[in-house]
C-alpha positions in Angstrom: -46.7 71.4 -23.8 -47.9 69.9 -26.7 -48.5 65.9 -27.2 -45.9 64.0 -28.5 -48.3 62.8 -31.0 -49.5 66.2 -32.1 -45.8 66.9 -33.2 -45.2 63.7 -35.2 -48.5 64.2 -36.9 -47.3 67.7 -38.0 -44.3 66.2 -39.0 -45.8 63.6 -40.9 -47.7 65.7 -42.6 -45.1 68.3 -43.3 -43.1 65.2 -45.1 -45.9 64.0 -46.8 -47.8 67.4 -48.6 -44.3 69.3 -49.3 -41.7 68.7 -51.9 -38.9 66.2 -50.2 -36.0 68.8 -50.9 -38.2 71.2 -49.1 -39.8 69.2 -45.9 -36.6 67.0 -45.7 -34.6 70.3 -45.4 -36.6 72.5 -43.1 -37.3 69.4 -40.5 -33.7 68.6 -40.6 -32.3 71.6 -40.7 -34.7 72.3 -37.5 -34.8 69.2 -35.6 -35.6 70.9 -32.4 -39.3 69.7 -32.5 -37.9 65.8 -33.3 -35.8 66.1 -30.3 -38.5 66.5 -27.7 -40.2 63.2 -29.1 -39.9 60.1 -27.6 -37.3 57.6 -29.7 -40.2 55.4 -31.4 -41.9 58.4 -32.9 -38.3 60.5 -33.3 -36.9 57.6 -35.4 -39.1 56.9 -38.0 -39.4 60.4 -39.1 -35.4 60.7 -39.0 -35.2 58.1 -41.3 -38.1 59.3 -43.7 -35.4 62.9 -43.4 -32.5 60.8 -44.3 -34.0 58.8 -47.2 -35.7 61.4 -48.9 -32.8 64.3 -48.6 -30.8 61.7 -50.7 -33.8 60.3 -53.0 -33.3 61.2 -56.8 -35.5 60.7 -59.5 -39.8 61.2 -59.7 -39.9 60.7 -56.1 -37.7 63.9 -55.4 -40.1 66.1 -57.1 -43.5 66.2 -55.9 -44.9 64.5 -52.4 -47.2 61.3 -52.8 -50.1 63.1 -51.6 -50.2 65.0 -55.4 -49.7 61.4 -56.4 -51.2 58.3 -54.1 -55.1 58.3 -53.2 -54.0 56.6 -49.8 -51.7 58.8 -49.0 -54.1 62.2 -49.8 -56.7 60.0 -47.6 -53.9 60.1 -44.8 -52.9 63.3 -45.3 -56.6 64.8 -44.9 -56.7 63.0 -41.8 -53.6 64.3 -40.3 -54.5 68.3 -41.3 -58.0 67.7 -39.0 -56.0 66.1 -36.6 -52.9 69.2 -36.0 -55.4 72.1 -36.7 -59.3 72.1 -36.2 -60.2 69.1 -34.2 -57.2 67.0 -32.4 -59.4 64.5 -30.3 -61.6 64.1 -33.5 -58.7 63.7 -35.9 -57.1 61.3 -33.6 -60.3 59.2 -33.0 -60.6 59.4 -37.0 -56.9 58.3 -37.3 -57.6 55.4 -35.1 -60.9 54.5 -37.3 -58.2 54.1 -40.2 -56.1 51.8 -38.6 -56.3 48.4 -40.6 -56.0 50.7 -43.9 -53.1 52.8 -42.5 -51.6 49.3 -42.0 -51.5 48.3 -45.5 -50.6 51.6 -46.7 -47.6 51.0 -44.3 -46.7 47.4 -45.4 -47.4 48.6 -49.0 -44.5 52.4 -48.7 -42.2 49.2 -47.1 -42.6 47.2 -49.8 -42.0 49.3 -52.7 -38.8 50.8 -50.3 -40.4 54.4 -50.7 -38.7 57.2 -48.8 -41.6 58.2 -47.2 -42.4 55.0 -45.0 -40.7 56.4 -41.8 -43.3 59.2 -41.9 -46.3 56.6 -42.2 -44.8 54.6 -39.6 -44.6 57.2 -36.9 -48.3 58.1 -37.9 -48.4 54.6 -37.1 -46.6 54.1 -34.2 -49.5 57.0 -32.7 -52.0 54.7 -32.6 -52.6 53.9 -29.2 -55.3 55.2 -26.9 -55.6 59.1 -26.6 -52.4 60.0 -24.3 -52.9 62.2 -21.2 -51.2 65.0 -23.0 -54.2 66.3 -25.2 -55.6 68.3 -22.7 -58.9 68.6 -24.4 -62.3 68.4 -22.4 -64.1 65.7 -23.5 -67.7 65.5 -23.9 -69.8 62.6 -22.0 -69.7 60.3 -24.4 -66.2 60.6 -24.4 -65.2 60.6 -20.9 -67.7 57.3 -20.0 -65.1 55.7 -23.1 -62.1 56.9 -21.3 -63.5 55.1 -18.1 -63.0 51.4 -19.9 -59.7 50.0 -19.5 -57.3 50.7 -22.0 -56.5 47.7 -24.9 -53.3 45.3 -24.7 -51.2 46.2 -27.2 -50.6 43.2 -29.4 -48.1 42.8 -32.1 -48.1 39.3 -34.6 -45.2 37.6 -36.4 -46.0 34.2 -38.3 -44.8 33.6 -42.0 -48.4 32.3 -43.0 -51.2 35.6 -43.6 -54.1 33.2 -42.6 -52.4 32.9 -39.3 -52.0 36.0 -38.5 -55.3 37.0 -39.6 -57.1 34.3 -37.5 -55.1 35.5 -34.2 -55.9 39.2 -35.2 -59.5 38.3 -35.3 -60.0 36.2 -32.0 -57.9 38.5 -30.1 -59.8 41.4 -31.3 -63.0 39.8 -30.8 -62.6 40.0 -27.6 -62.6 44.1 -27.1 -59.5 43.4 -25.0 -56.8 43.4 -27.7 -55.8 46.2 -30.5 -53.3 43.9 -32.6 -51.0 47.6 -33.9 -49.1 45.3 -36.6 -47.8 42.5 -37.6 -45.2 41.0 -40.2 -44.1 37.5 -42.1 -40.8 37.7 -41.5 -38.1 38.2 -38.9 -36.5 41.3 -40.6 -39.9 43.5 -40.7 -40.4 42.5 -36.8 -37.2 43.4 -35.7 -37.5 46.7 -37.9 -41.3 48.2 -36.8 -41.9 46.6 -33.1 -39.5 48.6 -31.2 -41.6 51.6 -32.8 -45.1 50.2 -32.3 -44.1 49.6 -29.0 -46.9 46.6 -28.4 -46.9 45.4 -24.8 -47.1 41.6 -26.2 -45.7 40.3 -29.1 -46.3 37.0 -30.3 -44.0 35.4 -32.4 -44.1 32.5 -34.4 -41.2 30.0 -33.5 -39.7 29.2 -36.6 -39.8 31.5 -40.2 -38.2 31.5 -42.9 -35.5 33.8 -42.3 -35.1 33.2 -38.7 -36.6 32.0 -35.1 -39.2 34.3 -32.8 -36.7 33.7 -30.4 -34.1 35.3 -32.0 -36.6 38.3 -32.5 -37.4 38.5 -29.0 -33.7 38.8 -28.1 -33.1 41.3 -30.5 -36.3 43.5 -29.2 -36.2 43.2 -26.1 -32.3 44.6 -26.4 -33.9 47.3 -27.3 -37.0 47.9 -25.7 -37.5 45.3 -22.7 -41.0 46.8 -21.2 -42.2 44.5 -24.7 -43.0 41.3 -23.7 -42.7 38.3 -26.1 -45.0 35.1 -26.7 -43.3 32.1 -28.6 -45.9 30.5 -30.5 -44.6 27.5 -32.1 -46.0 23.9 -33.3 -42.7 22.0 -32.1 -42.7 21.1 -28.0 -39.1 20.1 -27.3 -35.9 21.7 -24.8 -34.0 23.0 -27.3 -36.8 25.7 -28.0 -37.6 25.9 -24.8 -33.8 26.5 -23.6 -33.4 28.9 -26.5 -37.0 31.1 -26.0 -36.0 31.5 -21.9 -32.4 32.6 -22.6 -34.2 35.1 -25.2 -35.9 36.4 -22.3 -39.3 35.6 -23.4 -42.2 35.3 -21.0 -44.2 32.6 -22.7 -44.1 29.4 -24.4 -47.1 28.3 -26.3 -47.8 25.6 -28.7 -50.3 26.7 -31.7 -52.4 23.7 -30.5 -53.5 25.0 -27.7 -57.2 26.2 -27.5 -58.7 29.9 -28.6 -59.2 30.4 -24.9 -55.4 29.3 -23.5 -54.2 31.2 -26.1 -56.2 34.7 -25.0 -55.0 34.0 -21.3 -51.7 33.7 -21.6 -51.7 36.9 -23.7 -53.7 38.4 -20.9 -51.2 36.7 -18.3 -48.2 38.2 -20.3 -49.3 41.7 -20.9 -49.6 41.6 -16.9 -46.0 40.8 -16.6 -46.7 37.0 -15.4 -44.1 34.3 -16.9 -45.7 31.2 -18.1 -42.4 29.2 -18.4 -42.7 26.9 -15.3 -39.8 27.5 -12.7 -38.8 24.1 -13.1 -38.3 24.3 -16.5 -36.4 27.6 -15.8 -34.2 25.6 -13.1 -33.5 22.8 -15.6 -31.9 25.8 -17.8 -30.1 27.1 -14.9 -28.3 23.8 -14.5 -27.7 22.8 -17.9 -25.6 26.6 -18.2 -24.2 25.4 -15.0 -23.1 21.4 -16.5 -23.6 21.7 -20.2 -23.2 18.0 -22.3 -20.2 17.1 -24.0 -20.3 18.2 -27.3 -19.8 14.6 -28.8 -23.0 13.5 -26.9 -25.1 15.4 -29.1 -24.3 12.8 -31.9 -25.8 9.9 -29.8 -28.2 8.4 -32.2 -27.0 9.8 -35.5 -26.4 6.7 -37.7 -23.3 6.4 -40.0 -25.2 7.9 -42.9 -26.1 10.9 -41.2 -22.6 11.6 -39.9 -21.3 11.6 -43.2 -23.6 13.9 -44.2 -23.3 16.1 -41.6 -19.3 16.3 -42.2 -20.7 16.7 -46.0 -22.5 19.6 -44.9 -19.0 21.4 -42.9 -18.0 21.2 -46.3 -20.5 23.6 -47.8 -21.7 21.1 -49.9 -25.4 21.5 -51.5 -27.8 18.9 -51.3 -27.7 18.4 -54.5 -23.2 17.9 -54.5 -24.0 15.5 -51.3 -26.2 13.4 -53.6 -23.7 13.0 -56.7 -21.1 12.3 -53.6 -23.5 9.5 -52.0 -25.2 8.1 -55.3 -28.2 9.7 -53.7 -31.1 11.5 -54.8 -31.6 14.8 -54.4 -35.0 14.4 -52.4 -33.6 11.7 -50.6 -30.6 13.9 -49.1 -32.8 16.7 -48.4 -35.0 13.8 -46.4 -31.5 13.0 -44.4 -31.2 16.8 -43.3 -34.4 17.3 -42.2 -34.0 14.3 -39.4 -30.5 14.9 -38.8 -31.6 18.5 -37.8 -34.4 17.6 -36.1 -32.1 14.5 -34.1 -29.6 17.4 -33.2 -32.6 19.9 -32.5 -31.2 22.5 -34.7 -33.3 25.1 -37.1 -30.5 26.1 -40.3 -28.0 23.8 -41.9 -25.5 26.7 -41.1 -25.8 25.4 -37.5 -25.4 21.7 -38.4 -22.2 22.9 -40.0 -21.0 25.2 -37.2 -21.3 21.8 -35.1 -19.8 19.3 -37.2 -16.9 22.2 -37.7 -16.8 22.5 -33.9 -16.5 19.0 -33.6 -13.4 18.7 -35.7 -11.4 20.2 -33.4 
């Protein structure tokens, strides 16, 4: 039988090297070989079908290998790979990582029909599976005698985070880091397919919370194990990454080599969230606070502005209401968030809505 990745490479490459009408057509209208792939390599390439059988315009008329050096670099790879030399190819794949990566981030960002093929390529990259039943030489076989890498996968909204995580984890010979994105939307779109045995996930970003990342994946997929790394230490995040389901809670100030451990400790299916933390959980789903207690130490001005908030008012409308600046009310948010241990003034107003009742 062949390997799973075999297929998806031919499949890739089919996409990428024909016309779209033409590849689109013959692997939809013959989605036999998709169906024996496993759902994180079958899905991106269904989607690359789907979006280029309704792309119109350049794109529809000649395949970005004719027309993108990266993509005629990729392609070149993937023909060694399904025809003359698969273990080669594959190791050769693998070599290409980091740049197959950016080609990847690069197809997302300019929305081009043919990402879903470069993300299956992608979503490949793992150590050689059992499947290639190749002999390897000796070289070979003494590699395939090392332990196998964790799988690591990084969300955090700043690049030179992400980049120094990539590097000490990978400097250790113990990690492969297989992607990473800024925002919650990529995350939730690529690490079901990458399928990362760790993901670690940057508390707070700008268009949502790792936690609420980690729920959403492990939905999905729960064999991925999730790793909150955040700069805030307080229950509220705590509560909200254990109901998420994640296995770990880590504060960004911890040191290079707590940080590596509890990857190490996670990707072995330990829980670092301390059973009495997890029982304090337990009992505050069991006896939850009145709602009113919550506003315990909001002053007078930050009640009015929280009821100023239900009322969908900008910062800059609560200011001309108040005879406030601008900067001034944005100051008054920021604390009456961070009294109420909430991320979004959508929340603050859900409460203070809530509240009303």
């Amino acid at each position: 039988m062949q390997a799973p990745e075999l297929t998806a490479w031919r499949c890739a490459l089919e996409l990428l090297t024909s016309g779209p009408a033409d590849g689109a057509a013959h692997l939809g209208g013959d989605s036999s070989s998709l169906d024996d792939l496993p759902a994180h390599l079958a899905a991106p390439l269904r989607r690359a079908i789907a979006a280029l059988s309704e792309e119109e315009g350049p794109a529809a008329g000649q395949p970005p290998a004719t027309q993108d050096a990266d993509v005629a670099e990729l392609c070149t790879l993937l023909a060694t790979a399904t025809t003359s030399d698969p273990l080669g190819g594959g190791l050769a794949l693998r070599e290409a990582h980091d740049r197959l990566q950016a080609l990847q981030a690069r197809l997302a960002g300019e929305q081009s029909p043919w990402e879903g093929a470069v993300d299956a390529v992608c979503a490949t990259l793992r150590p050689r599976p059992a499947g290639l039943s190749l002999v390897p030489g000796p070289e070979v076989a003494q590699c395939q005698e090392q332990p196998a890498p964790i799988r690591v996968f990084l969300l955090d909204d700043h690049e030179v985070v992400r980049r120094g995580l990539r590097d000490l984890l990978e400097s250790t010979g113990e990690f492969e880091v297989v992607g990473e994105a800024g925002n919650a939307a990529r995350a939730r779109a690529i690490i079901p397919a990458l399928r990362p045995q760790v993901a670690v996930l940057d508390g707070r970003l700008a268009d949502g919370t790792g936690m609420e990342v980690c729920r959403d994946v492990r939905s999905v997929d729960p064999t991925i194990q999730a790793l909150i790394l955040t700069s805030y230490d307080d229950d509220d995040a705590l509560f909200t990454a254990i109901l998420a389901g994640a296995a770990g809670y880590v504060l960004k100030q911890a040191s290079s080599k707590d940080l590596l451990d509890a990857v190490r400790q996670v990707a072995a299916g330990h829980s670092l969230i301390d059973p009495a933390l997890t029982a304090r959980v337990l009992d505050r789903l069991r006896s939850p606070e009145p709602e009113r207690d919550v506003l315990d130490g909001i002053t007078d001005r930050e009640r009015e502005i929280l009821e100023l908030i239900a009322d969908g008012m900008t910062n800059r409308q609560i200011g001309e209401r108040l005879c406030l600046a601008e900067k001034t009310v944005k100051n008054y948010v920021s604390t009456l968030l961070g009294k109420l241990g909430l991320e979004r003034r959508t929340q603050a107003a859900v409460l203070a809505a809530r509240l009303r009742r």
